[in-house]
Structures are given as structure tokens and as C-alpha cells.
N, C-alpha and C positions, 0 to 999 in steps of 0.2 A: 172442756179444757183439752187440749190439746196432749197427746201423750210424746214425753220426751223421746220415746225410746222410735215413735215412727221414722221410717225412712224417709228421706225427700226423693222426689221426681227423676232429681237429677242422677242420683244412686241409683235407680230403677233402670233406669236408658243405659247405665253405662256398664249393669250387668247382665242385659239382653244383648249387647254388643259383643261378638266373638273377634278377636282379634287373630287375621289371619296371615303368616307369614308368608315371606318368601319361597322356604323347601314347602311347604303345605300346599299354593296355588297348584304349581303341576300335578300334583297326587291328585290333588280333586278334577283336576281337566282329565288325569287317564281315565279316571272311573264313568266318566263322559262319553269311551270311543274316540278319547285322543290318539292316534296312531303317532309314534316315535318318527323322526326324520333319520337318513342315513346315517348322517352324520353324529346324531346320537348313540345309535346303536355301535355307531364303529366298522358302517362297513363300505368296504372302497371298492366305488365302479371300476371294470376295467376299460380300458382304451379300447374302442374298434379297430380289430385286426385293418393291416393296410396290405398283407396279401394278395394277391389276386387283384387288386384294382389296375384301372388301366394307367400306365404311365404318362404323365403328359402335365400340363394344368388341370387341377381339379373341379371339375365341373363345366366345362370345355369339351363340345361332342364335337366329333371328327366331322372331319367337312365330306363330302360326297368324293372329291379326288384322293383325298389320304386312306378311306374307306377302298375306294378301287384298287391304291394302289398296295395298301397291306392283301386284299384278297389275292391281286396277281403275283404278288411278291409269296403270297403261302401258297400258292398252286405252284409256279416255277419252282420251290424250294420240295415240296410233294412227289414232281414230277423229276427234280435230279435224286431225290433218294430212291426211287422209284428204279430208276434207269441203273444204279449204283449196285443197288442191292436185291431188289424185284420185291415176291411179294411172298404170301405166306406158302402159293404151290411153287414157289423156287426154291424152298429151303429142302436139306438133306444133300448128302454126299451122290448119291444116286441121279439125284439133279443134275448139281454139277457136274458130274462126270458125262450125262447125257448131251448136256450142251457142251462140254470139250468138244464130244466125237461129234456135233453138227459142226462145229465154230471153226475145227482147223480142215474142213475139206471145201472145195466148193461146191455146192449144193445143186442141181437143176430146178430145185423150185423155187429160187431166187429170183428165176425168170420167171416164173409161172405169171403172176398178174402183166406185168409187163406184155406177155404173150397171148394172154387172155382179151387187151387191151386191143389188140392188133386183130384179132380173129373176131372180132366184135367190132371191128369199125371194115375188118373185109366182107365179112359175111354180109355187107348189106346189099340189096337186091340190086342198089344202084349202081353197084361195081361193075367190072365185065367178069367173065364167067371163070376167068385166067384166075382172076386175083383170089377170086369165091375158092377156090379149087386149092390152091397153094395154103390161102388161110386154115381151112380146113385139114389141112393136111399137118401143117405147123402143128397147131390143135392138139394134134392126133399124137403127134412125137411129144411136143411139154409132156399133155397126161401120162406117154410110156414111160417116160423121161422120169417123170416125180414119183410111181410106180416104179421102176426101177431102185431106182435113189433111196427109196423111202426102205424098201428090203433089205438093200446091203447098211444101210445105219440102224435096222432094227436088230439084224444078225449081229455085226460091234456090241453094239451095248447089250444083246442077251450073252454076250462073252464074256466081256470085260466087270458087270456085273455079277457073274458066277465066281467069274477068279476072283475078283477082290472086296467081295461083301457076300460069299457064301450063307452070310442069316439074315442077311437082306430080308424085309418082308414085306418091298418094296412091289405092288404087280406090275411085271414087266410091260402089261398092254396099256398102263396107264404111260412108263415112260413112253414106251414109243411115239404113242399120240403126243406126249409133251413135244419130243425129240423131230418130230416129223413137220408139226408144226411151229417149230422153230426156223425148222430149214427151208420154208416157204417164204422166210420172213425175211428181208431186205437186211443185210450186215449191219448196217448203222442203225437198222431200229431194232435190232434187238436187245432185249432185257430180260435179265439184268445184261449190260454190255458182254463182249468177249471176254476173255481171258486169256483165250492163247490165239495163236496166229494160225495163218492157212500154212499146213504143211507141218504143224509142230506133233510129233509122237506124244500119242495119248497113254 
């Protein structure tokens, strides 16, 4: 006979049955190695910096002619600050004042190349012996010529360098060479450009 108090089947199944909610499901996926999304956690990508990119369309590479012509265009602009201002041996007062006293006299080694150019297309064997001789001689005067020259502007600046920068500690043999090989240099290429004129008291 059957006892009243037995459970049915159906009882049995439906308290092996856990019922699992909604806030419960995720709790059981982290304990799995669920990793949280950013946006859970709350936290906000930033933007990619737009510094430093090239201006233009993005993702559009320069064609070969806009490419040559930004190079030529940053050399010519390299080459006017250049001419403007010189470079790191033109700074100091000592400098400048070196290339004053080349800048306002006229120099003999202005000519030097020029004269150099002449003695080197006389000197050749195919000449007659007049011209050999005359070149030669030329020659002979430039070199005293820039020897001279190169004396009386090294005496200036060991002057004017005493008087007016007494703690100077600046060596004088380095301006001269600066100074000397200025005044070898053709007027219009030198750099940084002039400042004063031929004939201006330094």
C-alpha cells in the first residue's frame, strides 16, 4: 500500500532545479575568468594625439614633386638663416667685432682666388714665356699682398679686443684665423652677411 506521506516525481525534479537569476548569471561567468569590458569598469580611452602628424589629407602620401619641393624649400630656408645669422663659431661679441674690422676695409684676398685662377691658366707650359713670367709674378704679389693684409687686421683686433673686452677669454689666434679667413672670402658670400659698410669706423 502505498504511503500518503511519499513525494511524487514531479516534487523531486523541481527541487533539484536551482533557479538562477539574473544579478547571479555574471557572478558565475567571473569566477570562470570572465574579464570585465571597459566600459564596465568606467574607464575612457583617450583620443590619439594629432600633433606632429603631417598636415594634408590623411592617409595621402606626398607625391615625388611636393616631396622635392618641401626638401628644396627647407634647404633655401636653412641656407637664408644661415647667411642671416651664421652658425654656432659666429656667436660672441668678439666675432662680431672681427668681421666689423674685415667687413669695412677692402681686403687683398678678395682677389686671391680670382688671382689664383689666372696664375694657373698662365702657368701652363703652352703659354709663351712672357705670360709664364708676368703670372708668376702676380702670384708672387697676391701671396705678399694677403700676408700683408692678413698682419695689419690681426694687429686691429688684437687692439680693439683689449680695449673693449679686457676678460675676454676669447684666443686671439683662433680670431685671426676666423678674421683672415673671412677676408679671403668674396663680399657677397660672406656669413653671416655684413653689417657695416666699407669705410665705416669700427
Amino acid at each position: 500500500m502505498p504511503s500518503l506521506f511519499r513525494r511524487k516525481p514531479a516534487d523531486l525534479v523541481e527541487e533539484s532545479v536551482t533557479t538562477v537569476t539574473t544579478d547571479e548569471a555574471p557572478a558565475a561567468a567571473r569566477t570562470r575568468g570572465y574579464t570585465p569590458s571597459k566600459k564596465e569598469l568606467g574607464v575612457v580611452t583617450p583620443k590619439r594625439p594629432t600633433a606632429g602628424r603631417r598636415a594634408g589629407t590623411p592617409g595621402k602620401p606626398l607625391t615625388k614633386e611636393e616631396a622635392r619641393e618641401q626638401r628644396r624649400s627647407a634647404r633655401a630656408e636653412a641656407a637664408a638663416e644661415f647667411r642671416r645669422e651664421g652658425g654656432p663659431r659666429d656667436r660672441g661679441p668678439e666675432r662680431l667685432l672681427a668681421r666689423n674690422v674685415v667687413d669695412s676695409r677692402r681686403t687683398v684676398g678678395t682677389w686671391f682666388f680670382g688671382g689664383a685662377l689666372i696664375v694657373l691658366l698662365g702657368s701652363n707650359q703652352a703659354m709663351p714665356l712672357i705670360v709664364r713670367v708676368i703670372s708668376n709674378a702676380l702670384w708672387g704679389l697676391l701671396a705678399l699682398g694677403v700676408v700683408v693684409d692678413s698682419v695689419l687686421i690681426s694687429r686691429k683686433i688684437k687692439k680693439l679686443v683689449r680695449e673693449r673686452f679686457p676678460k675676454s677669454t676669447e684666443r686671439l689666434g683662433s680670431l685671426y684665423f676666423y678674421a683672415i679667413m673671412r677676408s679671403i672670402t668674396f663680399r657677397r658670400m660672406r656669413a653671416p652677411q655684413p653689417q657695416v659698410k666699407i669705410g665705416d669706423k669700427i
